[in-house]
MIMI-434371 format. One record per residue (C-alpha): z, y, x. Coordinates in pm, whole numbers, plus 50000, padded with zeros to 5 digits. Layout:
BEGIN
ZYX ...
% end
This chain:
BEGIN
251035208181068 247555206981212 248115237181441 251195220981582 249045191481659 246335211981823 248895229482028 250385196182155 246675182682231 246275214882436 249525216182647 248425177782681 244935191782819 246475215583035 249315194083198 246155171683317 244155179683628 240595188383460 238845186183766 239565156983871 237585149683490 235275169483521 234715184583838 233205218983960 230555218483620 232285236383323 233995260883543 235805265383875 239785273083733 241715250483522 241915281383239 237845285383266 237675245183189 240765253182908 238385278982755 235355258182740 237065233082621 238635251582355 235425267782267 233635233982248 236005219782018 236055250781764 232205253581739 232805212381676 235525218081381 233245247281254 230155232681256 231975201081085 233505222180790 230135240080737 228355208080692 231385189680482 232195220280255 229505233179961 229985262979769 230545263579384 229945294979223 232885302978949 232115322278658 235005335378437 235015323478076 234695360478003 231265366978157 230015334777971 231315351977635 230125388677735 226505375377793 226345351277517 227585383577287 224835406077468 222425381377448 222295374477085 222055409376974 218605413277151 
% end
């Protein structure tokens, strides 16, 4: 669902005249300004789930038996 909403966004982006936005500065071709564009808003969605998502570590109840068996015969 999200992609399809991404790819509408980006037709959206390229059915608009980007440099009449923004000009000669993030490139001189509508696909150069696509790109950055595009580029930009990955590093943004990356940088986003990095920050939002922590990892757990998962340990099987197996290893907690195995040790606690090891463990107690020492």
């Amino acid at each position: 669902m999200m992609v399809a909403v991404g790819n509408l966004i980006c037709y959206g982006a390229g059915a608009l005249d980007l440099e009449v936005v923004f000009g000669d500065r993030i490139g001189e071709t509508q696909f150069k300004r696509l790109t950055i564009i595009a580029a930009l808003a990955l590093g943004l969605a990356v940088g986003v789930t990095c920050w939002a998502v922590s990892e757990r570590v998962r340990v099987s109840d197996e290893w907690v038996a195995a040790d606690a068996s090891r463990d107690a015969g020492y």
